[in-house]
C-alpha positions in Angstrom: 11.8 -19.9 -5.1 15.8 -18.7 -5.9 17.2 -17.6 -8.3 18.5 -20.4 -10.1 14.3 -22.0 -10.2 13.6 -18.7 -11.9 12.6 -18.3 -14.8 13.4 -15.6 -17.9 10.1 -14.0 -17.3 9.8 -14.1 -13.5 13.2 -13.0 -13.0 12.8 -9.8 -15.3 9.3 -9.0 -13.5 11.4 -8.9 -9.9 14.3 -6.9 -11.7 10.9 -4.5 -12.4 9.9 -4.6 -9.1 12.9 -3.9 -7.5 13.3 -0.4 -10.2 9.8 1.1 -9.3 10.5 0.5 -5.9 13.8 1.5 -5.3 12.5 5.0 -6.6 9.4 4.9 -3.9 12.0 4.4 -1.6 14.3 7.0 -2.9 11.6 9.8 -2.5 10.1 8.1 0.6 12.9 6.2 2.6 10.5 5.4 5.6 8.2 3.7 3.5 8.9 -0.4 5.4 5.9 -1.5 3.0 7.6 -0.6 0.0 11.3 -1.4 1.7 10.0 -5.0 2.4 8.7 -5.6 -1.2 12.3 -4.4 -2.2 13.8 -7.1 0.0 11.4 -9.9 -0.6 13.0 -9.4 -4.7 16.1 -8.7 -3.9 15.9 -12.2 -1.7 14.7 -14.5 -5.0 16.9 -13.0 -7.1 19.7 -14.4 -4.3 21.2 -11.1 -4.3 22.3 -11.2 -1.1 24.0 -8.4 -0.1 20.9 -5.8 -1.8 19.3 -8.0 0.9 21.4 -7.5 3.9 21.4 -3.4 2.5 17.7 -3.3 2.6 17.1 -4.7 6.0 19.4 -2.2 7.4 17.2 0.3 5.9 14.0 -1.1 7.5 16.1 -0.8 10.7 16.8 2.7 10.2 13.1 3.4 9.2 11.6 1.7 12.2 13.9 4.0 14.5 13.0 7.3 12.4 9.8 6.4 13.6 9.9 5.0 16.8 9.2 1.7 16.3 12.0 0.3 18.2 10.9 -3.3 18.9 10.4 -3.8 15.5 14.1 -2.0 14.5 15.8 -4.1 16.9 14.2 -7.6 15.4 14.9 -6.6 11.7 18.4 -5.7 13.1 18.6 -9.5 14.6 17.9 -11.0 11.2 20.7 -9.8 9.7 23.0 -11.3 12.3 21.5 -14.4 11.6 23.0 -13.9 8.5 26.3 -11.9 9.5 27.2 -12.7 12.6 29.6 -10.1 12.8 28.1 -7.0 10.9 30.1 -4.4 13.0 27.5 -1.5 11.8 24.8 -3.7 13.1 25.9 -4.5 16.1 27.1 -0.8 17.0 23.3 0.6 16.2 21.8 -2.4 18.4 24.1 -1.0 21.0 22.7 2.5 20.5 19.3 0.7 20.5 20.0 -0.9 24.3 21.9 2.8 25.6 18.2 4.2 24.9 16.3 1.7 26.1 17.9 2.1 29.5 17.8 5.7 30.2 14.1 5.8 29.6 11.3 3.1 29.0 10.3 2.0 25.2 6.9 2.7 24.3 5.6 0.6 21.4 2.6 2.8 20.1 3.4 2.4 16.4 3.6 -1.2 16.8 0.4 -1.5 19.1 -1.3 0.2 16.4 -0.3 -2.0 13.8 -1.1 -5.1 16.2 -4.8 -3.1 17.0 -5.2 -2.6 12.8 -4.7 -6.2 12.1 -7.1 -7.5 14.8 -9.8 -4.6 13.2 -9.2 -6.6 9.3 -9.6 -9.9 11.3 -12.8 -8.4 12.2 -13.9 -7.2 9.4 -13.9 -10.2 7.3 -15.8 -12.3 9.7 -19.1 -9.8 9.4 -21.4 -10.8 6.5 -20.5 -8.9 3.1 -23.6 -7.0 2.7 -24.8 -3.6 4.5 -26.9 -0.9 4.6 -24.6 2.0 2.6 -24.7 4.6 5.3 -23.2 2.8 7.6 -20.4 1.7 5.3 -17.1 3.9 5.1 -16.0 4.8 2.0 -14.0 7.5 2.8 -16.4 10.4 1.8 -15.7 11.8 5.8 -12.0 11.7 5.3 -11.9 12.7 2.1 -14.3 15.9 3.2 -12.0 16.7 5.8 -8.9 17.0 3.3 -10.3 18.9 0.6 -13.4 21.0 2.1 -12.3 21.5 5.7 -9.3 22.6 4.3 -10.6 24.5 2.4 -9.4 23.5 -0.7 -12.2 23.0 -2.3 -16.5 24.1 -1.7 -18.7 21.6 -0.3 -20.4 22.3 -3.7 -17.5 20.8 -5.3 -17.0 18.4 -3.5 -20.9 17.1 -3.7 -20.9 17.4 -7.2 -17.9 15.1 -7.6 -18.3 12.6 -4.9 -20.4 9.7 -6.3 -22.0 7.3 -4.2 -21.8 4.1 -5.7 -24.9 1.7 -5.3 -23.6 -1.7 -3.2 -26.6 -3.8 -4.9 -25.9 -2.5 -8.6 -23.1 -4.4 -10.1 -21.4 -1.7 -12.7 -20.8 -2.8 -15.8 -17.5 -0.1 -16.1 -14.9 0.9 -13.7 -16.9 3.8 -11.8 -14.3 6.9 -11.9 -13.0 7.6 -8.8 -13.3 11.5 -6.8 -10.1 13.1 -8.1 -10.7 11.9 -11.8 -14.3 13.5 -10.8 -12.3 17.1 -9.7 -9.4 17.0 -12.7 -12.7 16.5 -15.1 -14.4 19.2 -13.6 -11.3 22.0 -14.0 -11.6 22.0 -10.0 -8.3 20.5 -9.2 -5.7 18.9 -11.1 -5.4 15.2 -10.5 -1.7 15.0 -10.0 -2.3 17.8 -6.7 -5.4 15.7 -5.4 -3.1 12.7 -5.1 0.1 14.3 -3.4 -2.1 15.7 -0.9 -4.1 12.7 -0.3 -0.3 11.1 -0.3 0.7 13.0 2.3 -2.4 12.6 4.5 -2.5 9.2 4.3 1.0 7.9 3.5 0.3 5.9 1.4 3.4 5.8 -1.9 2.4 6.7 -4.9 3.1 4.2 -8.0 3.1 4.7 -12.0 1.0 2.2 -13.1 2.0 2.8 -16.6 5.4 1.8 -16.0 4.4 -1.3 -14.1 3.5 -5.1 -15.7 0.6 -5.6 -14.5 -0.5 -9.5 -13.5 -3.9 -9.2 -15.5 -4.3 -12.9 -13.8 -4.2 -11.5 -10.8 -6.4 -9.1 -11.2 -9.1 -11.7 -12.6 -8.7 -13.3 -9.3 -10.9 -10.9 -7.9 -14.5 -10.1 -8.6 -15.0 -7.4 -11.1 -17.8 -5.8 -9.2 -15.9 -4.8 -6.1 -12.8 -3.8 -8.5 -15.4 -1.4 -10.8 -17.4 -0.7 -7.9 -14.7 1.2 -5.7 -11.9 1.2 -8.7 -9.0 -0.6 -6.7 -6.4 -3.0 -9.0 -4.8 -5.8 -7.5 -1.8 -6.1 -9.6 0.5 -7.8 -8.1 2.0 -10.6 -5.6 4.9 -10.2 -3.3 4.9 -13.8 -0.9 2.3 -13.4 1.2 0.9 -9.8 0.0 -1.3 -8.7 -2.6 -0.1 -5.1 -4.2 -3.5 -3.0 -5.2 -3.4 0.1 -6.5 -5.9 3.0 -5.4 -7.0 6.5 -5.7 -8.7 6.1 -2.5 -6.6 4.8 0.4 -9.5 5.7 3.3 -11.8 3.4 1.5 -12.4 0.8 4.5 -15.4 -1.1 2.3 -13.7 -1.5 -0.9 -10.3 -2.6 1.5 -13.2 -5.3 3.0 -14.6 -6.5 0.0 -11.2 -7.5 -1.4 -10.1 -8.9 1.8 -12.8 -11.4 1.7 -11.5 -12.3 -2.0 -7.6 -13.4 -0.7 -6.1 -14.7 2.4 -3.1 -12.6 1.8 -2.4 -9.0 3.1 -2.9 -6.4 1.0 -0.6 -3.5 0.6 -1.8 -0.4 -0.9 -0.4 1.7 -3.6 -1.6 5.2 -5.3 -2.2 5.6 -9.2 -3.6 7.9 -11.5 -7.5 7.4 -12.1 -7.2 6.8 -15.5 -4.3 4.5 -15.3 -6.6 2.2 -13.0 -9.7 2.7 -15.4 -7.4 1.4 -18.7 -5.9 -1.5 -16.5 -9.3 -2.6 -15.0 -10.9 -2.7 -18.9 -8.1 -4.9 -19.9 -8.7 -7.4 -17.2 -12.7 -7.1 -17.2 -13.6 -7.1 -21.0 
C-alpha cells in the first residue's frame, strides 16, 4: 500500500499514528517499538525522507543501547536507499573503529532472539492450565509495589483480583491500579509511571487514539475482559494492544493464539480500556 492507493480515511488514521507516536518518541527516544511504528507510517504515506529520518533514529537507539548488530543493519537500509548519506556512512565508520578495539557482544539482541523462541513456545502448549501455575504478573507486580515498599501487602491483597480462567466475564474485569486509584491507595496516573519505568513499556492516551473497534472484535472477548488488554490497532505485521499490565505472560498467551502477528504492547489508563472494551463487546 502507498500513498497514492490510500484512501481519505486510511491516510488520516496514519497522519494519527504518526502524531501520538512522534510524542512517545519525543519523551522516550529509545523506544525502536514505537520508532518502527513511526517509520512503517511514515513509509505508506511515501514520505520519504520522515523515513530515511526515522531509521537513523533506530540507529542511534540501538547504539544508546548496545545493540550494535542491529544499529549497523538499520544503518545499511538506508544506503540502500542513499547510497551516499555522508552522516550514515561516518557513524558506520565509528561503528567498525569500535568493533576493532574490543569484541561486540550482542546480549540485547540474544535476548530478543531467546524471547521470541519463549512466544514460539508458548503458543504451541494447549490453552488451558491449572491457575497457579499461570503468570499473571501478581509476582512482579508484588515486587514493584510491596517490596518497595510502596504499598502493604494488605493493599496489595485487597486490590489484586484473581480472575477465574474457566469463568467467562461478562464485563471487562478492572485491572490492579484501577483497583489502588479506587481504593484512595495510589493514584492511577503514579501506578502507571512506575510500572512504565520498570517495565519499559510507552505509555499511550487511548482517548486521543481511533481505535479499530474491528480489530478488537477479532479477538475473543473473554481473554480481552478476562485480563483487560485492547488490541486496537495494526501496523504491517504487528498488532498494537493496550494494557495496564505489561508482566501479564497469560493474557500476552491467550491473545497470541488469537493472531499470527506480533504484538506490541502499549500502556493506558484502566478506565480508558474498560470504555473501549464495552464499545467493542456490547
Amino acid at each position: 500500500m502507498v500513498a497514492g492507493t490510500l484512501s481519505p480515511s486510511e491516510e488520516a488514521q496514519l497522519a494519527q499514528t504518526i502524531e501520538m507516536f512522534e510524542v512517545i518518541v519525543q519523551s522516550q527516544p529509545s523506544d525502536t517499538q514505537s520508532l518502527e511504528i513511526l517509520k512503517e507510517a511514515y513509509s505508506k504515506l511515501g514520505r520519504e525522507p520522515d523515513v530515511v529520518n526515522t531509521s537513523k533514529r533506530i540507529a542511534q537507539a540501538y547504539l544508546q543501547q548496545g545493540q550494535l548488530s542491529s544499529a549497523i543493519l538499520e544503518y545499511e537500509t538506508i544506503l540502500q536507499r542513499q547510497p551516499d548519506d555522508a552522516d550514515v556512512r561516518a557513524a558506520l565508520k565509528q561503528i567498525e573503529d569500535k568493533a576493532s578495539s574490543a569484541v561486540i557482544q550482542p546480549p540485547s539482541d540474544t535476548v530478543t532472539m531467546t524471547a521470541a523462541s519463549d512466544t514460539t513456545l508458548m503458543r504451541r502448549k494447549a490453552r488451558s492450565q491449572a491457575a497457579e501455575n499461570m503468570d499473571d504478573g501478581r509476582k512482579t507486580m508484588f515486587r514493584i509495589f510491596v517490596e518497595s515498599r510502596l504499598i502493604t501487602a494488605g493493599d496489595f491483597d485487597l486490590c489484586w483480583r484473581t480472575v477465574d480462567l474457566l469463568q467467562a466475564p461478562a464485563d471487562p474485569v478492572e485491572p490492579f491500579v484501577q483497583k489502588l486509584h479506587e481504593k484512595g491507595i495510589m493514584q492511577t496516573e503514579k501506578a502507571l509511571r512506575l510500572i512504565s519505568d520498570k517495565s519499559r513499556v510507552s505509555y499511550l492516551p487511548l482517548d486521543r487514539y481511533d481505535v479499530d473497534m474491528d480489530l478488537t472484535r477479532g479477538f475473543p472477548a473473554e481473554v480481552c475482559r478476562r485480563w483487560c488488554v485492547l488490541p486496537f490497532d495494526r501496523m504491517s505485521k504487528a498488532i498494537l494492544v493496550a494494557t495496564a499490565n505489561p508482566f501479564n505472560q497469560q493474557a500476552a498467551k491467550e491473545l497470541s493464539e488469537a493472531t499470527t502477528h506480533r504484538l506490541l504492547w502499549y500502556l493506558a489508563m484502566p478506565n480508558e480500556l474498560i470504555s473501549n472494551l464495552r464499545k467493542a463487546f456490547r
